[in-house]
C-alpha positions in Angstrom: 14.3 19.4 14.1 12.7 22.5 13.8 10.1 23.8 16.5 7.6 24.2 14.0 8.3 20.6 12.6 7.7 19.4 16.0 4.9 20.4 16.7 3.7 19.8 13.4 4.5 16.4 14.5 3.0 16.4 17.9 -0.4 17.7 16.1 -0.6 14.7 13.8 0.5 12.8 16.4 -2.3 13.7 19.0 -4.9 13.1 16.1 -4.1 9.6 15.7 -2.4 10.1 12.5 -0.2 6.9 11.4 3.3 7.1 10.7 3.7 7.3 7.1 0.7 10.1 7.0 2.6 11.9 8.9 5.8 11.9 7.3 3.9 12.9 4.5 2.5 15.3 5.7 5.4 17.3 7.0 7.2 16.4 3.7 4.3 18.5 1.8 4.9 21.4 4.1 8.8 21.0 3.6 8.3 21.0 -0.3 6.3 24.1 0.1 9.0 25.8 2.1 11.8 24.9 -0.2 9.5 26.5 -3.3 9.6 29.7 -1.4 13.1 29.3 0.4 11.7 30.5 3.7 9.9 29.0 6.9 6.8 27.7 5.9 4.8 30.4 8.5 6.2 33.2 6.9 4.1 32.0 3.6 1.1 33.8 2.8 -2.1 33.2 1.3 -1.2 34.5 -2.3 2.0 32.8 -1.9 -0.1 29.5 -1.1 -3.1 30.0 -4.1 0.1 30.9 -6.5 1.8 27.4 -5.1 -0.9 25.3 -6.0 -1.5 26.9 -9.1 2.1 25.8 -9.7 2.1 22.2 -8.8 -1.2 22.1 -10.8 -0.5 23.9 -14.0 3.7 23.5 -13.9 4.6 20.6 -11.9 1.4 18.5 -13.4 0.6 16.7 -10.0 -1.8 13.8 -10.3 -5.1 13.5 -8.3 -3.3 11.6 -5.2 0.0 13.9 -5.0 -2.3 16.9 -4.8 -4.8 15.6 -2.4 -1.6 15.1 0.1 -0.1 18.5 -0.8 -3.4 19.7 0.4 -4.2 17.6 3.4 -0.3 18.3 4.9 -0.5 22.1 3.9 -3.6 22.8 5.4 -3.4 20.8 8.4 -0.2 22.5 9.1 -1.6 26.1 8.7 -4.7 24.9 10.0 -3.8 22.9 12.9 -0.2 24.2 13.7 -0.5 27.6 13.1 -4.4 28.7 13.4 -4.7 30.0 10.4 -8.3 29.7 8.5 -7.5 30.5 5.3 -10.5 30.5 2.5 -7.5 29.4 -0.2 -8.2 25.6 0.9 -12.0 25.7 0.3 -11.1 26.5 -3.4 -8.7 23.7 -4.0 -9.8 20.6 -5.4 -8.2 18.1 -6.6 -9.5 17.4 -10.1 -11.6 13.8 -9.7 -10.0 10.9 -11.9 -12.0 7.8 -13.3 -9.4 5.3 -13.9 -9.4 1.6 -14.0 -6.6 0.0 -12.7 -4.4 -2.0 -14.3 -5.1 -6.2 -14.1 -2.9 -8.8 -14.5 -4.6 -12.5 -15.7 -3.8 -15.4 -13.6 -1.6 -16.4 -16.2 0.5 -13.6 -16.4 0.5 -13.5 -12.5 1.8 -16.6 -12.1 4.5 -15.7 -15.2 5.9 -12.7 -13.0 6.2 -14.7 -10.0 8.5 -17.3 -12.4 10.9 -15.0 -13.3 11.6 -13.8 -9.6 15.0 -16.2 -8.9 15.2 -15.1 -4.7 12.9 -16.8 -2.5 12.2 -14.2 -0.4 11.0 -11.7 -3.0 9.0 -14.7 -5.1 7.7 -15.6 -1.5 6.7 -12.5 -0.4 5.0 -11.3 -3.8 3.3 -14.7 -4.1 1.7 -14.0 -0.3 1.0 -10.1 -1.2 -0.9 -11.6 -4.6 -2.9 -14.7 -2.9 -4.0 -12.8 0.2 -4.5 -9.2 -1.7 -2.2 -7.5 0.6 -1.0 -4.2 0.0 3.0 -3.4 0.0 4.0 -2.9 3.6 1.1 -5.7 4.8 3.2 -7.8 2.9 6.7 -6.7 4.0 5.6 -6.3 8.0 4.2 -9.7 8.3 4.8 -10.9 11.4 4.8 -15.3 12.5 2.5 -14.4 14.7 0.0 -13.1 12.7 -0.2 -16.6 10.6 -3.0 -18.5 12.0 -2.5 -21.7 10.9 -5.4 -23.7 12.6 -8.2 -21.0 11.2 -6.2 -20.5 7.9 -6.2 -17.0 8.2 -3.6 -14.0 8.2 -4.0 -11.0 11.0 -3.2 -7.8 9.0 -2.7 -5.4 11.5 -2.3 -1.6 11.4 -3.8 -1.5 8.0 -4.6 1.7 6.1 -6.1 3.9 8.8 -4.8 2.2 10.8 -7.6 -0.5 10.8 -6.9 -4.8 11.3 -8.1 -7.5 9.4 -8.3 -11.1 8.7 -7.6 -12.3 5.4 -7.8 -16.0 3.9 -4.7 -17.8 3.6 -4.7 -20.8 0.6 -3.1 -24.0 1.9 -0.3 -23.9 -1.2 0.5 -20.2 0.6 1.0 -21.2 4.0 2.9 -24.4 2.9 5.0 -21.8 0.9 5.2 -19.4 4.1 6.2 -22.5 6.0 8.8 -23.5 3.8 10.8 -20.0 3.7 10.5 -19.5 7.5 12.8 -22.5 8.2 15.1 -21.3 6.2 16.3 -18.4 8.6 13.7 -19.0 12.0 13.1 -15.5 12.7 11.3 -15.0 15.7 9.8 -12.0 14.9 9.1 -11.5 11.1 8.0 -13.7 8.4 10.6 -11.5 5.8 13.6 -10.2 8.0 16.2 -7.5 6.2 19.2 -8.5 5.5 20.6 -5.2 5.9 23.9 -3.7 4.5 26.1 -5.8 6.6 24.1 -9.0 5.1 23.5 -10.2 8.9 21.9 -13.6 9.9 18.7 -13.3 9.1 17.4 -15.5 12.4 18.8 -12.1 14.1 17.4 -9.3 12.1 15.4 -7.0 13.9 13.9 -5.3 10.5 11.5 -6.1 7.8 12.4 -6.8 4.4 12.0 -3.1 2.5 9.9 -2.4 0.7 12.1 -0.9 -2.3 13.6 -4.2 -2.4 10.6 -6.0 -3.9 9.5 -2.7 -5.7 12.7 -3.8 -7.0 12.5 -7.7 -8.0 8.7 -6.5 -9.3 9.9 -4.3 -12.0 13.1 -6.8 -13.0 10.3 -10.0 -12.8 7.8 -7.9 -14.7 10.4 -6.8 -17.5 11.9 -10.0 -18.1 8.3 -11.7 -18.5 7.3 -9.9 -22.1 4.1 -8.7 -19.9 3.7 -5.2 -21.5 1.6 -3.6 -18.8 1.8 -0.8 -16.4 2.0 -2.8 -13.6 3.7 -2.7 -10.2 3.6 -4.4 -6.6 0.4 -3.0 -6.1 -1.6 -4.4 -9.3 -1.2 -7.6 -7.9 -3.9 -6.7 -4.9 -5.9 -5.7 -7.8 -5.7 -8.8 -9.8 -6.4 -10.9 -6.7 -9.4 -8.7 -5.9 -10.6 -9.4 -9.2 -10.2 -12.6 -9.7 -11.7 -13.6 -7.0 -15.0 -12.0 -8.0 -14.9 -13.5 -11.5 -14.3 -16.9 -9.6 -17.3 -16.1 -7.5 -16.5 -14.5 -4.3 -18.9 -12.2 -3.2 -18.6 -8.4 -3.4 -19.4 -7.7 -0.2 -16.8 -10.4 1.2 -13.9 -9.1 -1.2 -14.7 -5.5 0.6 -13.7 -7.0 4.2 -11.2 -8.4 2.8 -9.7 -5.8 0.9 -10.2 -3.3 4.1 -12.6 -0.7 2.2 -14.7 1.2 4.2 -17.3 1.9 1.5 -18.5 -0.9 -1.0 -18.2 1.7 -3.6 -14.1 1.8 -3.4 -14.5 -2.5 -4.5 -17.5 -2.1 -6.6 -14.4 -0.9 -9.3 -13.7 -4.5 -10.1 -16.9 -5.1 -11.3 -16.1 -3.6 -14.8 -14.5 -6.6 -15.4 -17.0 -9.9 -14.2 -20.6 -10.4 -12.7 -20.9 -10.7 -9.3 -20.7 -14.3 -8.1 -22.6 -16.7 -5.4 -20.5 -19.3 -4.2 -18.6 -19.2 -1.1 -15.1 -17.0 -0.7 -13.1 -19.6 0.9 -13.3 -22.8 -2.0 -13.0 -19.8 -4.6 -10.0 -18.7 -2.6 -8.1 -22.1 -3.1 -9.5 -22.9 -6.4 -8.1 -19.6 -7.9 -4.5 -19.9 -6.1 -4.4 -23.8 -7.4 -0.5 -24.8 -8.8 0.7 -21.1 -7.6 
């Protein structure tokens, strides 16, 4: 490692930065140093206005590629090297209004048919019926199922933030059910790993490329012809709970948004509703 990658590191590191920001981050400033084939500090402010002009015009970057280009980049010459460029008040990532994709309950519970492994049919189902994001999903611990309140403990969320979420009773039977088949002590979804280990004695998660993996082939082999991936299931969930009559405000702490304006998206697609989140919760996850 580099001297300049480490304290690159040690920067992000000091400000609290988790660990998949920061790996992004130094990948942004790596990207920019191989476009140039020199150190990253010997890059100079044309070179850097003529780089994002690149990866904007050439390279076609969407909204959330650039905005980590940016963040990395100038947090780097900012923070690492001192350097107060006027460059980065000029860049702006062009906004984008898009809806996400969403997936009906039907064709939710289609996808999770055609997934023939337990653990991946397991662990989607959980991500879908608590609205989990991917690595929530794949880095639940036993531990953080809490049986007696109904309730899952996401912890070390994005920014780093915790949570409770609802667990439905069909989940947690589900959850139940898969952990005595292996008995982990640790993880609710151990790795198998390339050696294909006991999974009572894996010290890993499950990765996540894995069911990134038994998504797609589950997705493809259902007929459903939609842009969808891991991560539109979190939307579907969101949204179906509001059109069975969770609300808004509710699906926000559950979700983990900080603003209700990030969750107020899934009201192009139902009226807000009255009734309590926990009864919509099960109704909605019936026969999963």
């Amino acid at each position: 490692m580099t001297e300049l990658r480490k304290r690159m590191i040690e920067s992000l590191q000091l400000r609290g930065m988790s660990e998949r920001t920061q790996e992004a981050y130094v990948r942004a400033v790596r990207q920019l140093a191989d476009h140039y084939h020199k150190s990253p500090d010997l890059v100079t402010e044309e070179e850097l206005r003529q780089y994002f002009l690149y990866i904007k015009n050439v390279k076609k970057y969407s909204r959330p590629t650039t905005t980590i280009a940016l963040c990395g980049i100038k947090f780097f010459f900012e923070r690492t090297l001192g350097k107060q460029w006027t460059t980065f008040e000029l860049i702006r990532p062009a906004k984008e209004k898009k809806l996400p994709t969403i997936l009906s309950v039907e064709e939710v519970r289609k996808i999770l048919g055609c997934i023939r492994l337990p653990r991946y049919r397991v662990c989607l189902s959980m991500i879908y019926s608590c609205g989990l994001r991917l690595q929530e999903g794949t880095h639940v611990q036993v531990a953080d199922i809490d049986s007696a309140r109904m309730v899952l403990h996401v912890r070390h969320g994005k920014g780093g933030k915790d949570r409770y979420v609802p667990v439905p009773q069909c989940t947690l039977e589900m959850l139940r059910n898969y952990w005595a088949s292996h008995r982990n002590s640790v993880w609710l979804f151990p790795a198998e790993g390339r050696d294909h280990i006991e999974l009572s004695k894996s010290t890993e998660p499950m990765s996540k490329s894995s069911v990134q993996g038994a998504f797609r082939r589950a997705l493809k082999q259902s007929g459903i012809h939609k842009r969808a991936s891991v991560h539109t299931l979190r939307h579907s969930w969101a949204t179906h709970l509001l059109e069975g009559g969770v609300n808004l405000r509710l699906i926000q702490e559950y979700l983990g948004h900080n603003s209700p304006i990030t969750t107020s998206v899934y009201t192009h697609l139902t009226a807000r509703g009255e009734q309590l989140g926990a009864e919509a919760i099960n109704r909605v996850m019936t026969d999963l």
